[in-house]
Each structure stands twice: as C-alpha cells, then as structure tokens.
N, C-alpha and C positions, 0 to 999 in steps of 0.2 A: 504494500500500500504506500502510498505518496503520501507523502508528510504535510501536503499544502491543503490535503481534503480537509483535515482537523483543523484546520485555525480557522478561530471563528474571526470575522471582521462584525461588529456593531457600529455601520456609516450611522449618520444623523437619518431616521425615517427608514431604515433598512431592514429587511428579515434575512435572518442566518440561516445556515444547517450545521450542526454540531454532532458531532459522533456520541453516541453513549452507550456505553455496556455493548459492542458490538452490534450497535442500532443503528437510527440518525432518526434525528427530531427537529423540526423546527422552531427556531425563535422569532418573535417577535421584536421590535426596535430597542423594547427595553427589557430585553433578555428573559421574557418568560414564552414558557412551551406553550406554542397554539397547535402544534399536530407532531403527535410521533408514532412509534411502530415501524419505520419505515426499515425495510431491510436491506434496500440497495444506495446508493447515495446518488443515481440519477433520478428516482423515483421521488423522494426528498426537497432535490434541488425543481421538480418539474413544479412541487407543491408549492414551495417557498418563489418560485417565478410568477407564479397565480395569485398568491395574497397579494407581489407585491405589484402587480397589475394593476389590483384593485384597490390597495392603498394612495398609489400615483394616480389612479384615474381622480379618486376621491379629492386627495392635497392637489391634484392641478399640476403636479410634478412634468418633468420634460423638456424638450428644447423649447426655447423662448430666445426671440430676439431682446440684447440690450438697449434697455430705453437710452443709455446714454451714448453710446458707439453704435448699435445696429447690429455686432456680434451675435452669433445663435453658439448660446451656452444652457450648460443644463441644469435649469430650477428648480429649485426644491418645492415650489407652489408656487400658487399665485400672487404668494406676497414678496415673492422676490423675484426682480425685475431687472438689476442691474448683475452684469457681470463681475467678475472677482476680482478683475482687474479695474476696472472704475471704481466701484466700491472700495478699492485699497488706495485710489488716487483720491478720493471723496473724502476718505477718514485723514487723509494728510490738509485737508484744507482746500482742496482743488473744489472748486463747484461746477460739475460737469453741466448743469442746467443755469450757471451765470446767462445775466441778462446782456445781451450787445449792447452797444454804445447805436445811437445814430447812423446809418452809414452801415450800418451791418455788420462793423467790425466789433471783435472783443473788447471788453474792457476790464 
C-alpha cells in the first residue's frame, strides 16, 4: 500500500477519506465520520467526491472570475470574490477598486 492513501488532508470546506482498522470512512470538514464501512479506498473516495458535490453546489464553491483583475480562481463561495493575489495586494493597503481621478487616470 502507498503511504499517500493514509494522510488525511482537512482543506477549509473539504471531506477526507481516512483508513481505519483496515476500512476507510469518510470525514466531514470538521473531522467527524458521515459514512464508513467502506472496504476498498476507490469506493470511499467515489463517496466523499458526492458529498463534496453537494456541499460546493450548496456554498456556491468553484471557479469564479476576480472582481478585481478578471482572473478565474477557485472560490470557496459566494462570499468570496477576489483572488488571493488581490486580496494579498488589498491587505497591504492597495485599493484595487480606488476611484480614478478625472480623465480616467488613477489617483
């Protein structure tokens, strides 16, 4: 067996599969079991790609264009709109939606 099957990853919003007692089960975002039993670790993962379907259908998750550059990055919901790169430019002081001067030029 491959050692990469076992490690569980908990992203922000994600479901896992985690091995247990020669099984696999899945987790939910915040690490409790919504289905186990499972005996093969495709069967598992086919499960855990279904919730998490219908989790991102629900939070709005997906590509989305940046409001502030027009990039298509992938959003956690619909409350987040800006890429991680403006958003990092943004938290420095930058104001990506500054108003223009006259003229159309920056200010």
């Amino acid at each position: 067996m491959d050692g990469a099957r076992h490690i569980v990853s908990l992203h922000r919003g994600r479901y896992a599969v985690k091995n247990v007692r020669g099984g696999y089960v899945v987790l939910d975002p915040h690490g409790r079991i919504v289905a186990k039993g499972f005996v093969d670790h495709a069967r598992a993962d086919a499960k855990r790609d279904r919730l998490q379907a219908e989790a991102d259908t629900v939070a709005k998750r997906g590509k989305r264009p940046c409001i502030s550059c027009a990039r298509t990055f992938d959003s956690e919901g619909i409350h987040n709109r800006m890429c991680p790169t403006c958003r990092l430019r943004n938290s420095d002081g930058w104001n990506p939606h500054g108003l223009a001067r006259r003229g159309g030029r920056p200010g």
